[in-house]
N, C-alpha and C positions, 0 to 999 in steps of 0.2 A: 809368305808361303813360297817353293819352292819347288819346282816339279822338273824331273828328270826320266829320260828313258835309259834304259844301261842295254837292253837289245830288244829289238821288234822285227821278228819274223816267222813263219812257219818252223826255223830250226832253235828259237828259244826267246822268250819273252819275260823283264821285268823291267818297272817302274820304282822310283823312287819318290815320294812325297815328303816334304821339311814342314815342320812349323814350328818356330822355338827352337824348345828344347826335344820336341816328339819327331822322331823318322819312322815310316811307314816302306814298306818296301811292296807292292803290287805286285804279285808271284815273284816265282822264284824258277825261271824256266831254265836257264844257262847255268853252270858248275858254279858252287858256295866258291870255288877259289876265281871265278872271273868275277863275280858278285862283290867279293873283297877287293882286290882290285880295284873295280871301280866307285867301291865306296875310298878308298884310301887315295886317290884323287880328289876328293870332296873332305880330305881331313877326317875321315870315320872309317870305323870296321864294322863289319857285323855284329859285334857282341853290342854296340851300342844302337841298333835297332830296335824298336819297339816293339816291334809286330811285323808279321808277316800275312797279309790275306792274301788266297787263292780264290782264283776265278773257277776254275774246275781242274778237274785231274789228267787231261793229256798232259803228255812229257813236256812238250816246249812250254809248262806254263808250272810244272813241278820237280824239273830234275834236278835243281840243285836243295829241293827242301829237308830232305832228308838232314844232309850233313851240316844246312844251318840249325837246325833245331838240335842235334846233336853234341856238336862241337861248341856252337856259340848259344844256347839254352834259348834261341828267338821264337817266341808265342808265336802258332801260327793259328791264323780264324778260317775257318770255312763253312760251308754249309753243309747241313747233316747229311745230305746224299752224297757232296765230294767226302767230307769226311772219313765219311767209312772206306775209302776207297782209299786213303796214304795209309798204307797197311807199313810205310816205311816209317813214316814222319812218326817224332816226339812232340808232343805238349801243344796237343792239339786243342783249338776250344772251339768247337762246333757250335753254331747257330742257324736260328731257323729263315729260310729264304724272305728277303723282308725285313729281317730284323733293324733297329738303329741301335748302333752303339758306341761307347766312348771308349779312345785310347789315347791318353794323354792330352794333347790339347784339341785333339780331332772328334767331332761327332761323324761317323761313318754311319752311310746310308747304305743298307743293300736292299737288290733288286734283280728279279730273275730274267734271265736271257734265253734265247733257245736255241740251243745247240745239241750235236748226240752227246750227250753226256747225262751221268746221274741229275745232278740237280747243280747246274753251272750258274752263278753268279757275276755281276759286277758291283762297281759303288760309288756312291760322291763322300768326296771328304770336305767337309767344311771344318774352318776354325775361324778366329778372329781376323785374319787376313782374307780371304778369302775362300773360297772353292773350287775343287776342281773333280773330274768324273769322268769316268772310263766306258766304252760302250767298244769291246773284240769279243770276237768268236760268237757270235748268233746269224742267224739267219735272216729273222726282220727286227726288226725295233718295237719291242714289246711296250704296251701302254704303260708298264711299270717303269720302265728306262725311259719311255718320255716324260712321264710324271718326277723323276726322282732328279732327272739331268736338267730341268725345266730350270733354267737362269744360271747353269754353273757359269762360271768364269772361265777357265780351261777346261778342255774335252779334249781327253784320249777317244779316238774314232778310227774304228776297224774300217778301212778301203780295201779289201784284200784282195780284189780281180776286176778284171777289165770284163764282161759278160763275153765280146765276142772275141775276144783275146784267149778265154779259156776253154770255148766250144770250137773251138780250132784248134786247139793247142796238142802238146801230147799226152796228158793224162786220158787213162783210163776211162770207158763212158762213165761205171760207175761210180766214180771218184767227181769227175764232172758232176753228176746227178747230186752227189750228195752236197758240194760244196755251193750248186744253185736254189739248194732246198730248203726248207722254212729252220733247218735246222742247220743248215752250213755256215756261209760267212758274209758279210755284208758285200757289195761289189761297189765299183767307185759311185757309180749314178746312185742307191739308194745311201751310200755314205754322204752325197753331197743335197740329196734333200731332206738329209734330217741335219745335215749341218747349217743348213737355209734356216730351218726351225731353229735350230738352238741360236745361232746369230739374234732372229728377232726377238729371242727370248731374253736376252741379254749377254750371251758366249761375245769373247773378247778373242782367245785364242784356242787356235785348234791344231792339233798335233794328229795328221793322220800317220795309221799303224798296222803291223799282221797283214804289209803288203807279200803275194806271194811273188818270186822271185822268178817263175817263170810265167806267170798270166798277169801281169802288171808289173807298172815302172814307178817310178818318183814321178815322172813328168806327168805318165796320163793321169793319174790318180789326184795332185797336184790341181791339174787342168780342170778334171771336172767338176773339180767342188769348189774352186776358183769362178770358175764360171757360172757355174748357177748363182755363187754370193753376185759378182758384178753384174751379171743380169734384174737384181734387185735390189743394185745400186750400194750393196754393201759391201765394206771393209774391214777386215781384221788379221790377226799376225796368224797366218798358216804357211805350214810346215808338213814336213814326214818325217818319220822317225828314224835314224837309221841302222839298217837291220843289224849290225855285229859290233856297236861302239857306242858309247854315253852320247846324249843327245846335248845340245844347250841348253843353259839355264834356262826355265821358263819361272818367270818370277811373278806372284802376282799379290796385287793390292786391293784392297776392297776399293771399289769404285765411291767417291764421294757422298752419292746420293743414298749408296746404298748402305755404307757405313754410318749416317744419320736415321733409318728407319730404326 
């Protein structure tokens, strides 16, 4: 398996997941033409996409989906509350928050997050290689996403602020408010104790993501979840995602033991 980020930030967000012969592309926030692009760096277009699942309906997570679904005919899945809300998107297949399903060689897990939005989503995809699972844009780490991320292999993981980095900063109180609220966005310290859990769960690599660009850095963000891992004596490949460009291959294989159960 394979896992790619192609941009991660407040101004546009998607992911790229391989297994086989099946690509999964994790929204679709940045233009269908920077999309191509950097699939044609990786030897692929869009049309050779499988799927396309959405997290929920802000622009940095759907504005190039319209004209992939259009142009290049790519399925896209969402949950029936985003759903009804791509009043642009074609060939849409709606499911219900929770559902698991199969697309091509992937079993996708989803699992509800809490954000202001209709009914926002993320997922783990598992296949015969491994797993890997997404956890941007909520506010805290719902029992669902612990339960559904519990031993991925790779985590995508929202760090998006620094707490005193952004109550200082110059946004807006209520803008502040909203992005510290049960429905806003992870901030580094509760990104780095649930990355503490998913380490002991079994997480191998972590790609932090949907950092904001002016209430957090690569470094702090980095640091804290770094450090809580070494304070508990553990190690593993972490990273940030970076915001306007393809990320490195993150490649992963099922771990020994766990490709014997």
């Amino acid at each position: 398996m394979e896992f790619y980020t192609l941009a991660s930030s407040s101004g546009g967000n998607a992911a790229l997941v391989r297994c086989g012969d099946t690509a999964l592309l994790l929204d679709a926030g940045i233009s269908a033409r920077r999309i191509a692009q950097a699939l044609s760096a990786l030897g692929m277009s869009p049309a050779g996409l499988d799927a396309v699942l959405v997290t929920h309906e802000h622009s940095d997570h759907v504005a190039g989906l319209a004209t992939l679904g259009k142009k290049y005919g790519v399925p896209v899945y969402a949950s029936r509350g985003t759903a009804r809300r791509l009043t642009q998107a074609v060939n849409v297949r709606p499911f219900d928050a929770g559902d698991v399903f199969s697309v091509g060689a992937f079993e996708i897990r989803s699992f509800r997050t809490s954000h202001d939005t209709a009914d926002s989503v993320d997922y783990r995809f598992d296949c015969a290689d491994g797993s890997a699972g997404a956890l941007t844009d909520t506010g805290f780490v719902t029992e669902e996403a612990a339960a559904a991320l519990a031993g991925v292999d790779l985590l995508l993981l929202e760090a998006n602020h620094d707490v005193e980095r952004l109550k200082s900063g110059p946004y807006p109180y209520p803008l502040k408010l909203r992005i510290l609220s049960d429905k806003g966005h992870l901030s580094n310290e509760a990104a780095a104790d649930f990355a503490l859990r998913c380490v002991r769960n079994g997480t191998r690599d972590i790609l932090l993501a949907h950092l904001s660009a002016e209430n957090n850095t690569p470094a702090l963000a980095e640091y804290a979840v770094a450090r809580r891992l070494q304070a508990a004596g553990l190690s593993i490949r972490l990273g940030v995602a970076p915001r306007d460009r393809m990320s490195e291959p993150h490649e992963i294989a099922r771990a020994p033991e766990r490709a014997a159960r």
